[in-house]
MDTraj code that builds the backbone (N, CA, C; nanometers):
import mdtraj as md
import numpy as np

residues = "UNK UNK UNK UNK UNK UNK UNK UNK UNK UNK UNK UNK UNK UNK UNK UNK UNK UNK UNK UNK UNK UNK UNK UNK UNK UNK UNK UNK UNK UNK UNK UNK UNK UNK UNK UNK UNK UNK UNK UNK UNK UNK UNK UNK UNK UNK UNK UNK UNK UNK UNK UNK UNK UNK UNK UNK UNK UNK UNK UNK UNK UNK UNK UNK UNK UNK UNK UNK UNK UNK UNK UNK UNK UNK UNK UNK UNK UNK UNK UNK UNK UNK UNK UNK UNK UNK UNK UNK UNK UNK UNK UNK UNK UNK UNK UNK UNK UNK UNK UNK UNK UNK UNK UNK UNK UNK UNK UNK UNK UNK UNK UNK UNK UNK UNK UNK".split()
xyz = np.array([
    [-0.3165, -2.3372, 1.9943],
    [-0.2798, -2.2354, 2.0908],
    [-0.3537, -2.1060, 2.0563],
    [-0.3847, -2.0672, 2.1767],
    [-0.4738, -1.9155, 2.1512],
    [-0.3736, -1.7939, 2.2149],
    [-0.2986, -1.6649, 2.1884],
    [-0.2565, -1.6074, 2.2348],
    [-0.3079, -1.4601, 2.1889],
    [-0.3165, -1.3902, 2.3101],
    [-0.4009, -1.2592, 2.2570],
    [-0.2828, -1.1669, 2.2498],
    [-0.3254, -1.0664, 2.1129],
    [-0.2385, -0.9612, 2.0616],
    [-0.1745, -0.8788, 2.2022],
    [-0.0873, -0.8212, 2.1105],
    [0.0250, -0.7088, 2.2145],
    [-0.0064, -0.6508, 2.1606],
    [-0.0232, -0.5091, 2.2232],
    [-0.0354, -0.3738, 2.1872],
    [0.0597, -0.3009, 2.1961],
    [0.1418, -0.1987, 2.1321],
    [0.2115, -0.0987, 2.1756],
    [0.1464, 0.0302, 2.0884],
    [0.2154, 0.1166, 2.1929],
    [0.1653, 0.2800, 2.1149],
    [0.3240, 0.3318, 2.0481],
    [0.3455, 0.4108, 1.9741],
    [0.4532, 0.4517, 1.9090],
    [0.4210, 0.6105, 1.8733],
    [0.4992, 0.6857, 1.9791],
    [0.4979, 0.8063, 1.9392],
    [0.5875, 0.8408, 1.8299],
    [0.5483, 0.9261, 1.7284],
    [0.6216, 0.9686, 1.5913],
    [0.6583, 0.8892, 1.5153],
    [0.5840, 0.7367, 1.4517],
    [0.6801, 0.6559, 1.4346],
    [0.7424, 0.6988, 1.2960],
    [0.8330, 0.6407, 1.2908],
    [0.9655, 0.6925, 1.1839],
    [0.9526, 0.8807, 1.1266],
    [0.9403, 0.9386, 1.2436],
    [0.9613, 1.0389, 1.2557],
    [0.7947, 1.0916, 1.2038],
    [0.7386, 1.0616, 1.2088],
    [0.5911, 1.0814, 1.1787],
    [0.4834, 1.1424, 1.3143],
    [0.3831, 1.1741, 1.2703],
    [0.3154, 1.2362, 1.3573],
    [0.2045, 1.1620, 1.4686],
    [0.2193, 1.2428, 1.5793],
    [0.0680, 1.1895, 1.6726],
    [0.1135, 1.0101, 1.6612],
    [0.0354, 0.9607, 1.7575],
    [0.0506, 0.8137, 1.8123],
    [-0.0101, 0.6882, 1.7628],
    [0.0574, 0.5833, 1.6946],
    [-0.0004, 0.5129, 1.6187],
    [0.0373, 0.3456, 1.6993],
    [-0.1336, 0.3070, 1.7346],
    [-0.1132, 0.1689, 1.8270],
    [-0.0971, 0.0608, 1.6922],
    [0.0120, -0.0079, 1.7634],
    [0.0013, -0.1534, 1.7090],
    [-0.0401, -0.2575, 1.7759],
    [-0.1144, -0.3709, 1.6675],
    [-0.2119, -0.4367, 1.7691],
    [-0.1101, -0.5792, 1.6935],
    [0.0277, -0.6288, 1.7723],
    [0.0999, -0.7220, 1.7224],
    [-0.0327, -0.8542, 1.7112],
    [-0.0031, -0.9407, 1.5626],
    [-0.0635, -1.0164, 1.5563],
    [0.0578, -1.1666, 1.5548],
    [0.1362, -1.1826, 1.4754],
    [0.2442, -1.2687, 1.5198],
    [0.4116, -1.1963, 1.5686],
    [0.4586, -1.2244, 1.6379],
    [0.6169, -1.2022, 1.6997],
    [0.6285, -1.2201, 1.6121],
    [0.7871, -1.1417, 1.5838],
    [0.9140, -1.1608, 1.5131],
    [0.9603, -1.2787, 1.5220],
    [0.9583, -1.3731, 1.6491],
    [0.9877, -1.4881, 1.6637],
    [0.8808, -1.5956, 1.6106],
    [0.7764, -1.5577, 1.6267],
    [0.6952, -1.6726, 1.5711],
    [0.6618, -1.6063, 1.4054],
    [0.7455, -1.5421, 1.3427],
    [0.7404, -1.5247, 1.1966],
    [0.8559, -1.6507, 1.1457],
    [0.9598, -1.6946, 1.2398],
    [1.0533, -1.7223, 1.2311],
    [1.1575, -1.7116, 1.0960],
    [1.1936, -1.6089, 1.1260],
    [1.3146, -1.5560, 1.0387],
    [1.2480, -1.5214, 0.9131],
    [1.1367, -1.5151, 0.8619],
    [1.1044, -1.4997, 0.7760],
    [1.0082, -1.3052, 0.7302],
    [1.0413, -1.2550, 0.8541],
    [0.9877, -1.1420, 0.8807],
    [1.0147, -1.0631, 0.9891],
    [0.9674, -0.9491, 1.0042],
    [0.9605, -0.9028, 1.1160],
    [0.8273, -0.8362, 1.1634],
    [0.7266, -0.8140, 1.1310],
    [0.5806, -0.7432, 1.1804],
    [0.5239, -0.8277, 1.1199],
    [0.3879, -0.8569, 1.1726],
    [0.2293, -0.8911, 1.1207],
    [0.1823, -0.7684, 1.2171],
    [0.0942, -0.7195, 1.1675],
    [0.0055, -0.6116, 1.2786],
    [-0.1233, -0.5521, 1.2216],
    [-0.2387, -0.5137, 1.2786],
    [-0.3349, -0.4228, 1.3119],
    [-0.3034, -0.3505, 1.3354],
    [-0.2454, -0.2223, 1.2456],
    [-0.2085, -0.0887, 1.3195],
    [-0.3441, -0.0143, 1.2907],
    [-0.3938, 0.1101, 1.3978],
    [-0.4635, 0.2246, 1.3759],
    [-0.3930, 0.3885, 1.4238],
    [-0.4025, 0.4240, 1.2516],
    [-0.3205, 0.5932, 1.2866],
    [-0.5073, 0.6988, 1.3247],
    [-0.4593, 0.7844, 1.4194],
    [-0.5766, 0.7960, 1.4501],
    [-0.6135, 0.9474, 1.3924],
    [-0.7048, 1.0202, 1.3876],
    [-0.6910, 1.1598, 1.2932],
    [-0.5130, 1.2693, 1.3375],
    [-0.5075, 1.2392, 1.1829],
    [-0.3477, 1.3349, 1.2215],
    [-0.2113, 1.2817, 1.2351],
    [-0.2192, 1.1568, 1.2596],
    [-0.1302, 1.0533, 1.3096],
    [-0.0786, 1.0253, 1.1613],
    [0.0675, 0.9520, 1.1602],
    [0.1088, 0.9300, 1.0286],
    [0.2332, 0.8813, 1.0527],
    [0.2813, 0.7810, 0.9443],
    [0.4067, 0.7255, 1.0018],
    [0.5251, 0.7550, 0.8963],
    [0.6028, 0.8293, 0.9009],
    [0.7147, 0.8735, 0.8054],
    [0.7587, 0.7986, 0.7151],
    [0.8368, 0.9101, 0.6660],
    [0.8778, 0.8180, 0.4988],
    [1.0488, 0.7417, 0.5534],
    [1.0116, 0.6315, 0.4918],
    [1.1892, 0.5753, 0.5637],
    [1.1646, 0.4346, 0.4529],
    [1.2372, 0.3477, 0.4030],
    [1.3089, 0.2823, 0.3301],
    [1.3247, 0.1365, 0.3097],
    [1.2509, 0.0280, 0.2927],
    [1.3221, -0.1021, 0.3104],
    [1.3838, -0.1455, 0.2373],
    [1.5082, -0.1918, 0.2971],
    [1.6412, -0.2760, 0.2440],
    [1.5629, -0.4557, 0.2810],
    [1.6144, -0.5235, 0.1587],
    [1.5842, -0.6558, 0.1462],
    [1.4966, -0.6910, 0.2279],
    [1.3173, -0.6071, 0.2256],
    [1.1805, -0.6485, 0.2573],
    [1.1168, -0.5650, 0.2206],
    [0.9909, -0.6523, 0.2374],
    [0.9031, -0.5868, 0.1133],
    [0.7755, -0.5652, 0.2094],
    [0.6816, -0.4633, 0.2024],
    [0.5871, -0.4575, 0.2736],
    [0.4520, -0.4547, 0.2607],
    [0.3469, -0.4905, 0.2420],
    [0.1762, -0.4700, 0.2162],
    [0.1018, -0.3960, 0.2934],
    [0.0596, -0.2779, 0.2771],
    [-0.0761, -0.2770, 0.3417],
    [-0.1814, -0.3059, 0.3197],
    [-0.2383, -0.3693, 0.3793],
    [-0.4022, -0.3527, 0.3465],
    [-0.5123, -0.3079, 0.4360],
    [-0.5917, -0.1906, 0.3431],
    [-0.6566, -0.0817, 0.4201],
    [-0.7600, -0.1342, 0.4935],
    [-0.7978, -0.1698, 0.6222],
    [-0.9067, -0.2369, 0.6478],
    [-1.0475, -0.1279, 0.6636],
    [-0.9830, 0.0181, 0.6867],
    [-1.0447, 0.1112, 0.7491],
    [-1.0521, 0.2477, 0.7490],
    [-1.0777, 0.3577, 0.6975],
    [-1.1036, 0.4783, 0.6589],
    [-1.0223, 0.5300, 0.5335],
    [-0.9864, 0.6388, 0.5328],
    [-0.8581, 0.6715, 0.3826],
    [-0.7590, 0.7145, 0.4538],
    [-0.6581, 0.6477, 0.3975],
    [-0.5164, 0.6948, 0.4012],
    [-0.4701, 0.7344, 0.2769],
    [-0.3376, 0.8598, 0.3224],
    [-0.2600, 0.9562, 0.2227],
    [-0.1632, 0.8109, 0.2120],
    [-0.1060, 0.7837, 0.1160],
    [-0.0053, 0.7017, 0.0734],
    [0.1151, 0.7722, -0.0187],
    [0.2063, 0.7429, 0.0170],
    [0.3140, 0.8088, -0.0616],
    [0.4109, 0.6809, -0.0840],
    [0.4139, 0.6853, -0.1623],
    [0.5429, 0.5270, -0.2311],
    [0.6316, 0.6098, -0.2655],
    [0.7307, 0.5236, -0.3529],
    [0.8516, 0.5048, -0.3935],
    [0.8752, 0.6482, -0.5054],
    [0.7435, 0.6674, -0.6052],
    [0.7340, 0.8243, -0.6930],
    [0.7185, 0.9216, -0.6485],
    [0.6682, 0.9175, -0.4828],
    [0.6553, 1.0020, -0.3848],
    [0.5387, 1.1334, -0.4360],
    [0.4277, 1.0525, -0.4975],
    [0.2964, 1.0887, -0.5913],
    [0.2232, 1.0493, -0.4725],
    [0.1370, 1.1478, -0.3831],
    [0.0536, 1.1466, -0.2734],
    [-0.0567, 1.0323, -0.3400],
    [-0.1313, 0.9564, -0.2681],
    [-0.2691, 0.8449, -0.3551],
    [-0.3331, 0.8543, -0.2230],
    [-0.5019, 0.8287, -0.2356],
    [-0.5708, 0.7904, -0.1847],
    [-0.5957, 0.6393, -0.1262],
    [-0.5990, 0.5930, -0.0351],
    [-0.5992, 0.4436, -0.0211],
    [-0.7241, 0.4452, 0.0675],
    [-0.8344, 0.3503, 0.0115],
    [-0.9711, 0.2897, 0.0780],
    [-0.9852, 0.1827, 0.1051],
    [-1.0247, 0.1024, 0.2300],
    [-1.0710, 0.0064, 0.2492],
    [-1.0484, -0.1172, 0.1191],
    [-1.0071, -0.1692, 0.1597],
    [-0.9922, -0.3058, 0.0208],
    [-0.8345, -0.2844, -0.0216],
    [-0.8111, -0.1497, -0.0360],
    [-0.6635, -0.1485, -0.0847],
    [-0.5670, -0.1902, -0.0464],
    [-0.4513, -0.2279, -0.1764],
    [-0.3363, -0.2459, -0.0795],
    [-0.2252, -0.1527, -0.1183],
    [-0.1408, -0.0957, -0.0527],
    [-0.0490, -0.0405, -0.0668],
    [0.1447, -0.1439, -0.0561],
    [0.1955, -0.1503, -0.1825],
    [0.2853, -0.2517, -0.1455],
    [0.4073, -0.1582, -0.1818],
    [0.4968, -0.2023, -0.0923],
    [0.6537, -0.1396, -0.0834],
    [0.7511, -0.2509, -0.1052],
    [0.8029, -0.2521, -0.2065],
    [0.9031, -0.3571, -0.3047],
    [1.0683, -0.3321, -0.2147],
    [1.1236, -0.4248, -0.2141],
    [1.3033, -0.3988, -0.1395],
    [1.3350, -0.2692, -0.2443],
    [1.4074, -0.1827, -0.1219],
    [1.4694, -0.0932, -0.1810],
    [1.3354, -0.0065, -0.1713],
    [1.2182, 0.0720, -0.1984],
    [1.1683, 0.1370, -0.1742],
    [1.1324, 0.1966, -0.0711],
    [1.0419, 0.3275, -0.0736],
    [1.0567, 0.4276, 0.0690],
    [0.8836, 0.4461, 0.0396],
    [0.8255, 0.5069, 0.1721],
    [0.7013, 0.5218, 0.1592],
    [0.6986, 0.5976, 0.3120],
    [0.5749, 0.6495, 0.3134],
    [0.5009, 0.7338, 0.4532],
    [0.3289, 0.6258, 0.4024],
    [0.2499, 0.6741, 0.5101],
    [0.1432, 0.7093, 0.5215],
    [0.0337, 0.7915, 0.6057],
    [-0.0413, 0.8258, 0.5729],
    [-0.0796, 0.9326, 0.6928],
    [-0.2247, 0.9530, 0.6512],
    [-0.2859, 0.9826, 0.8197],
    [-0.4436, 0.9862, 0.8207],
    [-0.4562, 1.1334, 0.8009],
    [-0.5118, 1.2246, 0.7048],
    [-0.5648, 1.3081, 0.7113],
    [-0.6925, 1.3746, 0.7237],
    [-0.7853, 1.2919, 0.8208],
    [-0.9369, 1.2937, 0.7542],
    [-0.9845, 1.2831, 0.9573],
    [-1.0843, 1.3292, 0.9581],
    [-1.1456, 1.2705, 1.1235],
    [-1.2087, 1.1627, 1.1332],
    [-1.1557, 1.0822, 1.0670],
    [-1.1819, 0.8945, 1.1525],
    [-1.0670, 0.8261, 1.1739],
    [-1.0540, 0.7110, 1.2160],
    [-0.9473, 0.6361, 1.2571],
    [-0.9101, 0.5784, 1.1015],
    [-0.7706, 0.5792, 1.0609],
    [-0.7703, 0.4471, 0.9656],
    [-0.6921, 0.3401, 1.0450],
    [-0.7268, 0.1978, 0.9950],
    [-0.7177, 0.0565, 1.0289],
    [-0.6462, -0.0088, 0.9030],
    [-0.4879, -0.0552, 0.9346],
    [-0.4822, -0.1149, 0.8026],
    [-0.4102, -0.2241, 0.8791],
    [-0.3975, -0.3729, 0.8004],
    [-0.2940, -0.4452, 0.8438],
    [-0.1383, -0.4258, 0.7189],
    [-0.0312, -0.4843, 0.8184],
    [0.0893, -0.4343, 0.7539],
    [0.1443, -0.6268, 0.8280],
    [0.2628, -0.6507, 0.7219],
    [0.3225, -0.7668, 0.6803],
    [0.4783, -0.7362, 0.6768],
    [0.5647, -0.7323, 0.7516],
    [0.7130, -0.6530, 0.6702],
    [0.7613, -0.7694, 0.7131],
    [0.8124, -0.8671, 0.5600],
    [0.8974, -0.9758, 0.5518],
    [1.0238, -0.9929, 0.4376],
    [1.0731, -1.0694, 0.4530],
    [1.2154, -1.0713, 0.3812],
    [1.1721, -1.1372, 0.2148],
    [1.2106, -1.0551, 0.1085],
    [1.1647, -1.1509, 0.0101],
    [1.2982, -1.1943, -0.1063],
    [1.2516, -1.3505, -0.1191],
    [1.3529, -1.4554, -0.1842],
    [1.3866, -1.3443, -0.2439],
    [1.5794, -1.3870, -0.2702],
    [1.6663, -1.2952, -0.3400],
    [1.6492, -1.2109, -0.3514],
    [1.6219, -1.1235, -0.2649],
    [1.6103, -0.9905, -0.2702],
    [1.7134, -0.9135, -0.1494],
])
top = md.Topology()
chain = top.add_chain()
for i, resn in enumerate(residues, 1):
    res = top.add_residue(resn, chain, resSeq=i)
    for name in ("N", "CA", "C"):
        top.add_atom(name, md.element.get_by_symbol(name[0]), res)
traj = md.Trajectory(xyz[None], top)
């Protein structure tokens, strides 16, 4: 089966700035129960998605595309480039945000992890 991505735009997401498209790569339903996002997101200059929290899931980014500000769980600002990944463990909080004039491109994974 071939099914082409959904897009949505998300103004402020989790209280964050300027408009950040998601380019859905599998449903929540076709994660089946085992997640909730696969996506291609791009925050575009300025754009940034707030700091907020996961309870029992854990999340990856990986940077496909320009630098992102990263803020984890020590809430210690980092640089993130292309290749990187940025991972958020259950129970941790994080933002990220484009501060630079290019697009960043990262994919993101938010799934449920054993006993956790």
């Amino acid at each position: 089966m071939i099914r082409h991505e959904q897009t949505q735009y998300r103004e402020h997401m989790r209280d964050g700035r300027g408009t950040v498209t998601i380019h859905e790569i599998l449903t929540k339903e076709e994660l089946d129960g085992h997640g909730r996002l696969y996506a291609r997101m791009v925050l575009p200059p300025g754009a940034s998605i707030g700091w907020h929290v996961h309870e029992g899931e854990t999340e990856p980014f990986y940077i496909l595309k320009g630098e992102a500000t990263f803020l984890g769980n020590d809430r210690i600002p980092e640089k993130a480039h292309p290749g990187d990944v940025c991972l958020i463990e259950p129970g941790e909080g994080h933002s990220i945000e484009n501060n630079t004039d290019s697009d960043v491109e990262l994919m993101a994974l938010i799934y449920h992890k054993a006993g956790k």
